[in-house]
C-alpha positions as CSV (number, residue, x, y, z in Angstrom):
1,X,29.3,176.7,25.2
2,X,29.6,180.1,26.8
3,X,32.1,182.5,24.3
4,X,35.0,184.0,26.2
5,X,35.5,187.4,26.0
6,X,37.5,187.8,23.1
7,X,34.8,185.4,21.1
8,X,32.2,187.9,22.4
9,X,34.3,190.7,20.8
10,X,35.0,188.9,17.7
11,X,31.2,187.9,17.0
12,X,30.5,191.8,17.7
13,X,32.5,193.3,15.2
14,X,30.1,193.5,12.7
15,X,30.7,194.8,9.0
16,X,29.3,198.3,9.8
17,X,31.6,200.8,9.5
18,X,31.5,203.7,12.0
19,X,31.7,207.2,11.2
20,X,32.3,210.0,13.7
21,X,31.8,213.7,13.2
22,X,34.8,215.2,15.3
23,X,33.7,218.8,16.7
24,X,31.2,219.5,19.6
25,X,30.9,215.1,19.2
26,X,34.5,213.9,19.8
27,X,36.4,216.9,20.9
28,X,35.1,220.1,21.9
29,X,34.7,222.9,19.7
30,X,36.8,226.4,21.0
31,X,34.9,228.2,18.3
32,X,31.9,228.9,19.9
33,X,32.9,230.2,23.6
34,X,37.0,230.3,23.4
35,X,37.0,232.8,19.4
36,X,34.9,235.2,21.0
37,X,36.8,235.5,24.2
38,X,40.1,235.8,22.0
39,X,38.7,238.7,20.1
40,X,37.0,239.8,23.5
41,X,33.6,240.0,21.5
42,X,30.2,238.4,22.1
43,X,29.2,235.4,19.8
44,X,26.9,237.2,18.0
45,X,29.0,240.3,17.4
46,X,31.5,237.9,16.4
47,X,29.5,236.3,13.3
48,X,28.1,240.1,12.5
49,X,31.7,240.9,11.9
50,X,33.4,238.4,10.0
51,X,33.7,237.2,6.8
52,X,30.8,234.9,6.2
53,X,32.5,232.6,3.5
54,X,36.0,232.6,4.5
55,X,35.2,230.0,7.4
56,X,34.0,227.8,5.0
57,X,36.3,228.2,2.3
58,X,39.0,227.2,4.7
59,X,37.0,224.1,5.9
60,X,36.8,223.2,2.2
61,X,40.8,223.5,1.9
62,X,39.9,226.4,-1.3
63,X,42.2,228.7,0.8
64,X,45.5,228.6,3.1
65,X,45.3,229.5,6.6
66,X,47.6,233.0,5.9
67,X,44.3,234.4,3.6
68,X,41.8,233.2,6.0
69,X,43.5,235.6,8.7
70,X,43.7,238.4,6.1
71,X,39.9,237.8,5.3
72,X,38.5,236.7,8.5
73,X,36.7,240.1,9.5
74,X,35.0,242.0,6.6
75,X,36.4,245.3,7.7
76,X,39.4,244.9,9.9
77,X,43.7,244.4,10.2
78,X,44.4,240.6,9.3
79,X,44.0,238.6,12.6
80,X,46.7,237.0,14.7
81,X,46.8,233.7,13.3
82,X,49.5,232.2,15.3
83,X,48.2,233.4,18.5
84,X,44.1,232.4,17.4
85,X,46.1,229.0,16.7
86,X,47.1,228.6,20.0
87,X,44.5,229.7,22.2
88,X,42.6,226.6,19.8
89,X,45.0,224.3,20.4
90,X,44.9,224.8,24.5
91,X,41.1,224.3,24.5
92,X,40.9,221.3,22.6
93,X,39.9,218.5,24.5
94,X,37.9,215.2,24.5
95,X,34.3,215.5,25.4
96,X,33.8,214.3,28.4
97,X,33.7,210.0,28.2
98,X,34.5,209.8,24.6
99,X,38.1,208.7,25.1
100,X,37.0,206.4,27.2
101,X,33.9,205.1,24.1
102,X,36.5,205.1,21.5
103,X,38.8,202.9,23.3
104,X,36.4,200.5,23.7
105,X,35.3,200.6,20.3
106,X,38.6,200.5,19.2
107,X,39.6,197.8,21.2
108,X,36.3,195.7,19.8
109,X,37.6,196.0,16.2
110,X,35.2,198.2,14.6
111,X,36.5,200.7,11.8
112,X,36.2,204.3,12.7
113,X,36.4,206.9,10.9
114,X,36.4,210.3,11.2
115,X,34.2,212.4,8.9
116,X,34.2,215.8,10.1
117,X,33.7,219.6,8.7
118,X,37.2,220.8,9.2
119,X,40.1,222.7,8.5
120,X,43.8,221.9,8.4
121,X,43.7,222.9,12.2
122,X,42.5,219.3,12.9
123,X,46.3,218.3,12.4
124,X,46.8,220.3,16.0
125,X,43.8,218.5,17.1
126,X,46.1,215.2,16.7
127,X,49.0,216.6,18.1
128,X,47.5,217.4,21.0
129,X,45.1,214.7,21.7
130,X,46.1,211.5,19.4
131,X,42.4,210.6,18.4
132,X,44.6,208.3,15.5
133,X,44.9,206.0,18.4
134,X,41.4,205.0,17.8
135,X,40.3,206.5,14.4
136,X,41.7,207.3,11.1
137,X,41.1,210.9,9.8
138,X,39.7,209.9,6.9
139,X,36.6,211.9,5.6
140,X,37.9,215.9,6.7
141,X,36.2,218.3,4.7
142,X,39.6,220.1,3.8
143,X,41.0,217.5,2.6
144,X,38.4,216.1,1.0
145,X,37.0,219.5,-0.5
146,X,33.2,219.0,0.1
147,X,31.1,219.8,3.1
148,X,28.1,218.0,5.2
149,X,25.7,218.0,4.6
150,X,26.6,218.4,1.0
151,X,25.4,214.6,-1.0
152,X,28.7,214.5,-2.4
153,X,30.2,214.2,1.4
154,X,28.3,211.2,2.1
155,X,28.7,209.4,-1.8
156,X,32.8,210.3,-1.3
157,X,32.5,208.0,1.8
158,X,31.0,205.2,0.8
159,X,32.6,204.7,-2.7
160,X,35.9,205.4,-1.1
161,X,35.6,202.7,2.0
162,X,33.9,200.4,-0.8
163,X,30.8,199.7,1.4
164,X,26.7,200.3,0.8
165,X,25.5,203.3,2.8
166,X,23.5,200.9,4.9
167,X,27.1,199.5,6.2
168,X,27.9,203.0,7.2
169,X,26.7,204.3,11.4
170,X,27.2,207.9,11.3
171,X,27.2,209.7,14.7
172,X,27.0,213.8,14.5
173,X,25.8,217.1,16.8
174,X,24.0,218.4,13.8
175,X,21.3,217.3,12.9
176,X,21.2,218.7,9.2
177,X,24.2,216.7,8.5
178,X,22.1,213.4,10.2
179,X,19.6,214.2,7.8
180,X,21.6,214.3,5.1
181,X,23.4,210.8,5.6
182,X,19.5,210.0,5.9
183,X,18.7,210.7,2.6
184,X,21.6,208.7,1.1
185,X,21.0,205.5,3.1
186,X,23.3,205.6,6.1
187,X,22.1,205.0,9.5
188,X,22.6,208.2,11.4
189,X,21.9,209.6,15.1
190,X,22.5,213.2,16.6
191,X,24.9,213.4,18.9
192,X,23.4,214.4,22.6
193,X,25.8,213.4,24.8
194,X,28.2,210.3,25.5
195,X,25.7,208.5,27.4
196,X,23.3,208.7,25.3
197,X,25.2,207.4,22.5
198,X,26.6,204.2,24.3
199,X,22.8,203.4,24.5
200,X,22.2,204.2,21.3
201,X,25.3,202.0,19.8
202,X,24.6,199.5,22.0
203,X,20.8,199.5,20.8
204,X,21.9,199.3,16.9
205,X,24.8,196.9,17.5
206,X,23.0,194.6,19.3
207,X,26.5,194.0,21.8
208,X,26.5,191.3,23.2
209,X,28.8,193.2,26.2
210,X,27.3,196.6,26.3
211,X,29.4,199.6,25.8
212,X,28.3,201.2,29.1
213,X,29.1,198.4,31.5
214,X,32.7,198.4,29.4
215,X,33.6,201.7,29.6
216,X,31.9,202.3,33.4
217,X,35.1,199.7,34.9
């Protein structure tokens, strides 16, 4: 008997639970093009100047945004927050064809999540863009207090969703942080480009409808 298509979605959503890393993956990132052009600096002059904890620290939730803008430049006036907030907000976007990925992976009945390196500023990132429509924001470093590719990042996720790291598929740009769901058992991939990542879902969830000729309609 030949499934229809909801038995072919049915028989493809599988037990693995999958993970997305949200900047310069799912939505692109202002901080490497849009900061500098805010502060009208080069990238590199940018990273000589500021603070090279603060970043962190706010991605780890250990400060409030208010202290990261007095201590975002070693040697300067406080920034201005408000107005770094919202030249952020106007660049964030999908990356091109992920709306479209989620969606369908959504729409299959997988479990995403998102497991990102992030600071409260990912709350303007759903504001704008509505990525709960296809993920929860589970695994943020803020508000979980740990960093990838930190082992405690990757343990947190699994004991929290209840599932062996083998049930985890982790998709990120870095590929430290791939390593590090590596070494504690998750299958992992780097994240190139949306194409390439239908293929390799597709390859690894052995669809029975691939992604690609989904999302391509």
């Amino acid at each position: 008997m030949t499934p229809s298509p909801s038995d072919t979605m049915s028989d493809a959503t599988p037990d693995t639970v999958i993970l997305f890393d949200i900047m310069s993956t799912v939505v692109y990132d202002p901080f490497y093009e849009h900061m500098p052009d805010f502060f009208d600096m080069g990238f590199d002059e940018l990273l000589e100047a500021k603070d090279p904890d603060a970043w962190f620290e706010f991605e780890r939730g250990e400060i409030d945004e208010s202290t990261l803008a007095e201590r975002f430049f070693d040697a300067r006036d406080p920034i201005d927050l408000e107005g770094l907030k919202q030249h952020f907000y106007e660049h964030y976007r999908f990356i091109d064809g992920m709306e479209a990925l989620l969606t369908d992976l959504s729409d299959r009945g997988f479990e995403l999540h998102a497991f990102s390196n992030y600071g409260p500023w990912y709350r303007m990132i759903e504001d704008k863009l509505e990525v709960s429509r296809f993920l929860d924001w589970s695994f943020v470093s803020c508000d979980t207090g740990v960093r990838k590719p930190d082992a405690e990042s990757y343990t947190h996720v699994v004991e929290t969703l209840g599932v062996e790291p083998g049930d985890c598929l982790f998709v990120d740009d870095r590929e430290v942080n791939i390593e590090g769901a590596r070494d504690e058992g998750m299958n992992a991939f780097v994240f190139e480009d949306t194409e390439t990542t239908r293929r390799q879902l597709d390859e690894h969830l052995s669809l029975e409808s691939p992604l690609d000729e989904v999302v391509s309609r």
